[in-house]
N, C-alpha and C positions, 0 to 999 in steps of 0.2 A: 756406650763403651762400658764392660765390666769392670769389675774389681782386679782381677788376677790382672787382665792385659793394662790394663791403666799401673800397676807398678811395674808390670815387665818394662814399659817404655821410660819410667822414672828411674831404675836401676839400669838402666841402657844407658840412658842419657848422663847417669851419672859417674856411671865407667867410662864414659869417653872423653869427659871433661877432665877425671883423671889420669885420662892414657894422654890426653894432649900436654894437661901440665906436667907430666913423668917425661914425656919425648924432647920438652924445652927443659927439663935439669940433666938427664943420662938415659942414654942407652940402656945402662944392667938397671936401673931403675925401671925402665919400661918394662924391660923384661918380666923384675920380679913383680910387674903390678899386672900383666896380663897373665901373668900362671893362678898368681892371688884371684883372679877377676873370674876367670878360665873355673878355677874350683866350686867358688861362688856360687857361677852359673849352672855349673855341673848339680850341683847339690839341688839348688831351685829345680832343676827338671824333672830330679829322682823324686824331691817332696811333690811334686805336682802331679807326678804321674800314679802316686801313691795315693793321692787325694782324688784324682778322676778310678782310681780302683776300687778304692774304700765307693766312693759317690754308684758307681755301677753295681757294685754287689750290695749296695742299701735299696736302690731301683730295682734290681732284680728279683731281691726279697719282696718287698713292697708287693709290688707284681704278682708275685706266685699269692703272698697273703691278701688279694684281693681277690684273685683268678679262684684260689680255694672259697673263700668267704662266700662267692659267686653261684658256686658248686653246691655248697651244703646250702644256700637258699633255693637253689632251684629242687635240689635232692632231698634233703634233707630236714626242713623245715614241714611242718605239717600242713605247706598249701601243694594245693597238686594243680600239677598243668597239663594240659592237651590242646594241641596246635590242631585245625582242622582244617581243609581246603573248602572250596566253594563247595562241594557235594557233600560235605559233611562227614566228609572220610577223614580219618586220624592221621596225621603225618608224622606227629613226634608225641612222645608225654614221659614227664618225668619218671624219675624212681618211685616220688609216696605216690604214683596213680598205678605203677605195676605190682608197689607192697600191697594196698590197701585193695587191688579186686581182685589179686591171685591168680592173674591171666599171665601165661608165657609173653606173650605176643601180642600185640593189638594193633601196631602198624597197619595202615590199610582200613580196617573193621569200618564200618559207617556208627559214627558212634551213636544211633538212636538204636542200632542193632545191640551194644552194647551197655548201656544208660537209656531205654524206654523211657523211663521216668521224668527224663528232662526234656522232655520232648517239647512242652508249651516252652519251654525258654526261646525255642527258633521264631516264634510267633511273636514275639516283644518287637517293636519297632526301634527301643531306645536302651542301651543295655539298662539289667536292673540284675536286684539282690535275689536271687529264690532262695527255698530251703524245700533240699528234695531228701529222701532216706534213699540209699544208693548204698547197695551190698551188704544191708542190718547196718550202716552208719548213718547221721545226719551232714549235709553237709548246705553250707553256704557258697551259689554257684554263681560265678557271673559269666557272662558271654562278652567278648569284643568283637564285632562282626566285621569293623574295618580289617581287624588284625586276623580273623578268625582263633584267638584266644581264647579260652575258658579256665577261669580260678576255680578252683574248689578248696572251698573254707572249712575244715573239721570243724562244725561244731556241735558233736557227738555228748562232749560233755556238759557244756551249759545246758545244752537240752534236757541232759539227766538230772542237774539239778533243779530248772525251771517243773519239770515232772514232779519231784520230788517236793517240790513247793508247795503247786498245786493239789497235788494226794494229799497233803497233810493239814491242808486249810480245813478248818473247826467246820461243823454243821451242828445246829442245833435240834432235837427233837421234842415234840410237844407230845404227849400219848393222852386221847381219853379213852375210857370204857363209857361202851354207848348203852343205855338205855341201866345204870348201873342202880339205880334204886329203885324204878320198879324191879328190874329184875330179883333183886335182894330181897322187895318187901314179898317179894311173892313165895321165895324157899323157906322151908326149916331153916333154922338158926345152923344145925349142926352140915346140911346140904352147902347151904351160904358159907359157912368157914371153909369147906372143903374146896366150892368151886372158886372163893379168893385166892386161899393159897395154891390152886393150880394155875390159875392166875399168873401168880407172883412168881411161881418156880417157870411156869413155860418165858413167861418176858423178860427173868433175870436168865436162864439158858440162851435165849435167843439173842442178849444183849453179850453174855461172854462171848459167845459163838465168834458175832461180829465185832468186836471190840469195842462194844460201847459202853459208855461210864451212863447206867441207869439207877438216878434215883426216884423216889415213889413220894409225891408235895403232896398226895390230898386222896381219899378213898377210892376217888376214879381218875386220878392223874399222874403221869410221870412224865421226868421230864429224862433225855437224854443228850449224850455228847460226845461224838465220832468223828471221823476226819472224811474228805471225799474218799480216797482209798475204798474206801469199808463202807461207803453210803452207794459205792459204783458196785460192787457187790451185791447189795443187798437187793439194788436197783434191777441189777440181770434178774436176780430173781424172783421179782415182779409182787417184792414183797409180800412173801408168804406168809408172814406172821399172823396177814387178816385173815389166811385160811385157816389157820390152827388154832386160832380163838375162836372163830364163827365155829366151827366143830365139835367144840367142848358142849354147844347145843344138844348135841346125841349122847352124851355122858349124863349133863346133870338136867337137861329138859328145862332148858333158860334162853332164850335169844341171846346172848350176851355178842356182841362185836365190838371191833377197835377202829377209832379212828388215829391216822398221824398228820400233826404238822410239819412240815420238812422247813429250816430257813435257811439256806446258803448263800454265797458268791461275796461275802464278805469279810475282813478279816474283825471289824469292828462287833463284843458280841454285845452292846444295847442291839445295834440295830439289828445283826442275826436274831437275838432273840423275839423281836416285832414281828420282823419274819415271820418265825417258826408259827408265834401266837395266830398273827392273819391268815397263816396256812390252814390253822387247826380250824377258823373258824370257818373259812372257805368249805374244808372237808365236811363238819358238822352241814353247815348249810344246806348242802348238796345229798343231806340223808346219812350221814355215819358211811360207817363200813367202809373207808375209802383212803388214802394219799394223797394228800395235797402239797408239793415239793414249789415255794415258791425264790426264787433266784433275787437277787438284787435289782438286779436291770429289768424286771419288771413281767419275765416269761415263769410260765407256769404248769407243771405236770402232775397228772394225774393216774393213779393207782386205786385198781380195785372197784367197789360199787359195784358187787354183783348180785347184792340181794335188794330186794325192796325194804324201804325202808321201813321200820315198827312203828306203829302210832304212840307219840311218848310227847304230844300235846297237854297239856292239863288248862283247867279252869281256870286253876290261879293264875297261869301267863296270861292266856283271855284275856283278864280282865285286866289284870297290869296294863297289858297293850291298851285294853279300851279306854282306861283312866289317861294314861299318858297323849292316847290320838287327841282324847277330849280336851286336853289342856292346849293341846298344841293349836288347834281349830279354834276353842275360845281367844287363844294370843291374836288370831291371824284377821285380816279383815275382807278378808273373802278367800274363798279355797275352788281351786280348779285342778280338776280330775282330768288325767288320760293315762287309758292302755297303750297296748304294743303294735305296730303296724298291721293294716288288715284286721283289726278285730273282732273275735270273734267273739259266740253267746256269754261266754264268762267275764271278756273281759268288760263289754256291756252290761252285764248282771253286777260286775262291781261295784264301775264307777258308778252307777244309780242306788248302790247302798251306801257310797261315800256321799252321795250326794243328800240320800237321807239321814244319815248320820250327822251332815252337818246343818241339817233343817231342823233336828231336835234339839240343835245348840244355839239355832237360833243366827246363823251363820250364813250369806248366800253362797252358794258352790253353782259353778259352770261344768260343764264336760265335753271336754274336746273330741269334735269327730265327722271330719270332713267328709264331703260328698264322695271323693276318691277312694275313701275308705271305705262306702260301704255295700258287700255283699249281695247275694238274694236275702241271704239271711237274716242279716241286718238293717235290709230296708224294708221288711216285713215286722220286726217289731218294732221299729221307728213308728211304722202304721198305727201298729196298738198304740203303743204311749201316745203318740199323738191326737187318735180318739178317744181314748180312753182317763187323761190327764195333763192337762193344758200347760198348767202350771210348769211340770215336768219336760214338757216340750219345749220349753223356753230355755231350757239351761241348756242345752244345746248348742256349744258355739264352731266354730271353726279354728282354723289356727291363728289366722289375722284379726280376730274378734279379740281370742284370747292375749292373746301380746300387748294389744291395746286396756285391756282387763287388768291386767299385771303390774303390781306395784312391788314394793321393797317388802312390805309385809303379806306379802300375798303367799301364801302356803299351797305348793303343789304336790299333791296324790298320785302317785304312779304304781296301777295296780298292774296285775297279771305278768308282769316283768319287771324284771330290775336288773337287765342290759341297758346300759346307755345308747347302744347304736340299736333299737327295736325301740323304742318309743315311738308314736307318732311325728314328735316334733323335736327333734334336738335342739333347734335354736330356744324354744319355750324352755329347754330343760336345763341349757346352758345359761338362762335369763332368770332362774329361778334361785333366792337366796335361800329361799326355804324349803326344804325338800323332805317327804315321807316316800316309802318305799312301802308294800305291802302286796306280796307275791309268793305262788305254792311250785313253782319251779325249784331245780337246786342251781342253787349260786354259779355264775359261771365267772370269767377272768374280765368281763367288761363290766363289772356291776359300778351303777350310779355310785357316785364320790359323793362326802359326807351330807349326809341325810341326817335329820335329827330324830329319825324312827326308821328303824330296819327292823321289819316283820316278816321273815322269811321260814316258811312251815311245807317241809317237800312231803311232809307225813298227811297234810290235807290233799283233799279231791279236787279244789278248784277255789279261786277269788272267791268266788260268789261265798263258799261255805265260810273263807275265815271271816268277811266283811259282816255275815249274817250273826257270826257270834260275837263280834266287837258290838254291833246295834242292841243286840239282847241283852248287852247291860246299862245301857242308856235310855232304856224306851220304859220310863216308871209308868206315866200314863199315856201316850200317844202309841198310835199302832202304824205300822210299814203300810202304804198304800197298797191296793191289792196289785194293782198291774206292776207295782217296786217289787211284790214280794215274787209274781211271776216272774218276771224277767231275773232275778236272781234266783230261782228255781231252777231256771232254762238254762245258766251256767252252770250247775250244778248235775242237773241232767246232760247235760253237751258233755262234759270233761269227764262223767264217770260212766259214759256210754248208757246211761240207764241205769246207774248202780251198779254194775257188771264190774270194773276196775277202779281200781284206789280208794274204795270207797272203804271208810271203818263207822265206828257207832258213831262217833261224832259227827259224821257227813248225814244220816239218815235222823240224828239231832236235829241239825241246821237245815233241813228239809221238813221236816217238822212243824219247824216254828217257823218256815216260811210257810207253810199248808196251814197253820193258823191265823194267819196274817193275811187269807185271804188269796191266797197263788193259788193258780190254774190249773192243775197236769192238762187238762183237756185242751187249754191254748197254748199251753209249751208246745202240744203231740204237732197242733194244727199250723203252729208259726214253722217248726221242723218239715213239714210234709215239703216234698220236693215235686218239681215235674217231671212228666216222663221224660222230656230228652233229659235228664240231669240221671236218672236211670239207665237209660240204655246208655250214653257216657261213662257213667261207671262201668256198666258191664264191656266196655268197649278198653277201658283198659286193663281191668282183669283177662280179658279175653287173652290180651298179650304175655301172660305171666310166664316166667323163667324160674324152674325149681333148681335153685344155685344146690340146696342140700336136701336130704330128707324132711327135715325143719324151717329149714328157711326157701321165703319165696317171694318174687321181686317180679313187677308189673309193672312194663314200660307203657305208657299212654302212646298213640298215635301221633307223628313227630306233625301232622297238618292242622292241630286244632292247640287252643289254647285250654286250661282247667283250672280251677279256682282251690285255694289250698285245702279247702274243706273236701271238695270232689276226691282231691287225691286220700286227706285223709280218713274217708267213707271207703275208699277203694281197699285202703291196706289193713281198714278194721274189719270189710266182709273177707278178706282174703285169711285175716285169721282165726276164720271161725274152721276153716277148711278143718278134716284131720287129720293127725299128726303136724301138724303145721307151729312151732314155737313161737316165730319171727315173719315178720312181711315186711315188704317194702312198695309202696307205689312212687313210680316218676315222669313227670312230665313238663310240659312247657307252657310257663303259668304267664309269658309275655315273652316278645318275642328278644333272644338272648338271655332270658332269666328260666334255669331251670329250679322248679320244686323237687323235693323228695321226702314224702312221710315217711315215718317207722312206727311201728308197734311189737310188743312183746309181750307173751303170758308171764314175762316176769325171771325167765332160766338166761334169757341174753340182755344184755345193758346195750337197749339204742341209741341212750342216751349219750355213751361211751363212742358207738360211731358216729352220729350226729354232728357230735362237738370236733371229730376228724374230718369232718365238712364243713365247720364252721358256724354250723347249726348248735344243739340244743335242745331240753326237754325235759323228761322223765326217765326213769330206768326202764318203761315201757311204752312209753309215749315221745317221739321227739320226732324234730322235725328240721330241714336245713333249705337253703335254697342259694345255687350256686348262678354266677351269672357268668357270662362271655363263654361259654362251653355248647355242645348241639348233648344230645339226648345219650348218643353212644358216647362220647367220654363225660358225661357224666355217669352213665351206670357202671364204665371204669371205674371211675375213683372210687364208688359206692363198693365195689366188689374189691376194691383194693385193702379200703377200710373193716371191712367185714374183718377181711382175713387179716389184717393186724391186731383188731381189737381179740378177733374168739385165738390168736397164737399167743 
């Protein structure tokens, strides 16, 4: 029972009790109490009725101010709605969805007709959040498929300032000039001033240009400070700055080039700047001339390396390096040597002058080099050494020898590469506390992790040559065996084709002092001789060759036979004898799901540059890749894909 009816019946009950005791005193008494009584009640209906009107036009108000409030969320508020049927046709959509696409009408429309862009949201089993750009806005959309509902969330402006964030995050730049003191010691004083300060004027214009804070730490260094904005910039332009320094070449008759380290993805600048430095060194590594842009998260891009690199080795590092190997080999209590999967004459020519190296120290070294590993090539100067010197035949191990060999102080040598995934044995390489690195590759983005020697010289011919002049400062009285100094001759000869490429005065040095040491050329010639089928196979896949350009030219092997890397890469070295011919390629199928593909170049295209877009690696005229789970046509896809990204 309420309130109001609960007194109606107490003021009842109370006027009757005094119309009963009015009717036992008088008549006009009664009288005057039922007019009194009569008024009373009159008055009670007019206030109540006064308060059920007030109570309806406060409900009514109520009412409408929700009905509106109702309105401007569904209208008004920056979420848009669109109702759709099972067919995906439009039945209803608010106001902000007919302000914000500028369409009269959309009733009906199938709205993938309308919103292409949303089209994966139909494909979700479960609704979920997208963010699609929908008529130059962003928006956050959800789907209700029970209801057939769709929200869309403006948010156009977070976006702009999350952008805005991002553009403005710091990058660090590391600059050197390559090759900056020979070049200096070689000009006049008054040439040398001139080409510094062209120098300084083109890299302080190039740094206003793009808004960089460039300062100048050291004769051949600067360091700079940009934002991404201005690094995505510079980036489209595939950084041109190493063009306009390599060119000042035809002005003052100097090789002079630049390398940059790039460090970004981080707001913190110690470790940006760690970055920037491992970029720079990355880039040096890999020969100068080039960009090395390395990220936080661990990805890495590269710019430029279009010329060969200048020979800007000296003696004094030599022997740095060889004092430093020798300490390291004295600390260790045996040293074990290996190259890179499949090894080839150089990387064999190496490891037998680590292996002599460390017999001058008085040290025993091992050389890892399994059965699976080896070649025609390689089981042909197995032969030699093996007749030839016993001793030498015995260090010879496998990979299960060597594991067994391996101690805590055991120091491992990994020449001809310094990729961690190309080594013969990663678990050896993973078990190793001690690690030397000594490789004439340029650096790439898997290189073995802390080593306590990184010798890496992309300006040498081959292992064989830098290992030959690390020896030449250790050997007071004992001499390189003869069949040691052949077999690193024959790396030497393998990698510089006969002296033909990469080869500077230092390589014809260290060819030298291996021809005094007793090396061969007449059993290098004879270990190299091949058989006929291994001829007409070559010429079997030359026969195939495709002229993609004037200059470049690519020989698929026959998809029914298997070829050994060396085959392909003999195939794409006679294919660049042809003329006019800059560039080759041979590819084939080196087991069955594993395809090869050699490169070569006189030096005007960087293969190196598409190699590494296959995963491979190399030289800027030598490299080489091998893709697996692909047939032979999409891999010379990919190869022709890369081409045309690397030469656009």
């Amino acid at each position: 029972m309420n309130e109001k009816r609960k007194y109606e019946i107490i003021i009842s009950t109370i006027f009757l009790i005094g119309a009963i005791f009015c009717g036992i005193l008088d008549i006009l008494s009664l009288v005057i109490y039922l007019l009194i009584g009569i008024l009373i009640f009159t008055l009670y209906i007019l206030q109540r009725k006064k308060a059920v009107e007030q109570m309806d036009r406060y409900i009514s108000k109520l009412t409408n101010r929700i009905k509106d409030s109702s309105e401007k969320g569904i209208n008004k508020f920056p979420i848009g709605i669109i109702v759709i049927d099972k067919d995906k046709n439009i039945e209803w959509a608010n106001n902000f969805i007919y302000k914000n696409i500028k369409v009269e009408e959309i009733k009906g429309l199938n709205i993938l007709e309308l919103m292409p862009e949303i089209s994966e949201l139909f494909e979700l089993e479960t609704p979920v959040d997208n963010q699609f750009e929908i008529f130059g806005k962003h928006y956050k959309v959800n789907y209700q498929k029970d209801s057939g509902y769709i929200y869309f969330f403006d948010i156009t402006e977070s976006k702009v300032v999350m952008q805005r964030f991002r553009d403005t995050r710091p990058i660090i730049l590391n600059l050197s000039l390559d090759n900056y003191e020979d070049v200096y010691d070689s000009l006049d004083d008054e040439v040398a001033s001139r080409l510094d300060a062209t120098i300084v004027i083109t890299l302080t214009d190039w740094a206003k240009k793009n808004s960089i804070y460039l300062k100048r730490i050291d004769e051949d260094r600067f360091i700079g400070l940009l934002n991404v904005k201005d690094l995505k910039k510079i980036e489209k332009e595939k950084f041109q700055i190493l063009d306009t320094i390599r060119n000042l070449k035809e002005e003052f008759d100097a090789p002079i080039t630049l390398s940059i380290g790039v460090g970004m993805g981080t707001d913190f600048l110690p470790e940006l700047g760690e970055l920037a430095k491992s970029s720079l060194d990355l880039a040096l590594g890999r020969g100068g001339d080039q960009v090395a842009m390395k990220d936080v998260d661990g990805t890495i891009r590269f710019y430029g390396g279009k010329t060969n690199p200048q020979e800007k080795r000296t003696r004094i590092k030599a022997r740095v390096v060889s004092n430093a190997l020798a300490d390291i080999v004295s600390d260790s209590d045996k040293i074990i040597v290996m190259g890179h999967k499949r090894p080839d004459f150089d990387a064999i020519g190496a490891c037998v002058g680590i292996y002599t190296f460390s017999k001058f120290l008085g040290k025993e070294c091992y050389i890892i080099l399994n059965e699976s590993d080896q070649d025609e090539t390689i089981k042909k100067v197995m032969f030699e050494i093996d007749s030839q010197d016993e001793q030498l035949s015995k260090v010879f191990v496998d990979s299960d020898e060597a594991w067994e060999l391996m101690t805590p102080q055991t120091t491992l040598i990994i020449v001809d590469t310094s990729d961690a995934s190309r080594v013969i044995d990663a678990a050896i390489l993973s078990k190793a506390n001690r690690k030397v690195i000594i490789d004439h590759h340029r650096r790439g983005e898997d290189i073995i992790t802390n080593p306590l020697l990184t010798y890496i010289e992309p300006y040498a011919s081959s292992a064989s040559e830098l290992i030959a002049e690390l020896i030449e400062y250790q050997t007071k009285i004992e001499k390189i065996t003869p069949i040691a100094a052949t077999v690193m001759l024959g790396g030497i000869v393998v990698d510089t084709q006969n002296f033909s490429v990469r080869t500077g005065s230092r390589t014809f040095d260290a060819a030298a002092y291996l021809r005094s040491n007793g090396a061969d050329p007449i059993k290098v010639k004879t270990i190299l001789k091949e058989p006929f089928e291994n001829f007409m196979n070559r010429v079997e896949i030359i026969n195939n060759s495709i002229q993609k350009s004037p200059e470049i030219i690519m020989a698929k092997a026959p998809e029914d036979k298997y070829y050994t890397n060396v085959m392909l890469a003999q195939s794409a070295d006679l294919l660049l004898t042809l003329k006019g011919i800059e560039c080759s390629f041979a590819i084939g199928y080196l087991e069955e799901g594993k395809v090869g593909i050699s490169a070569r170049s006189l030096g005007n295209i960087n293969v190196q540059l598409i190699m590494e877009e296959l995963g491979g690696g190399g030289h800027l005229a030598n490299a080489a890749t091998q893709i697996e789970g692909v047939n032979l046509d999409e891999a010379l896809e990919r190869l022709n894909d890369a081409i045309d990204k690397i030469l656009s």
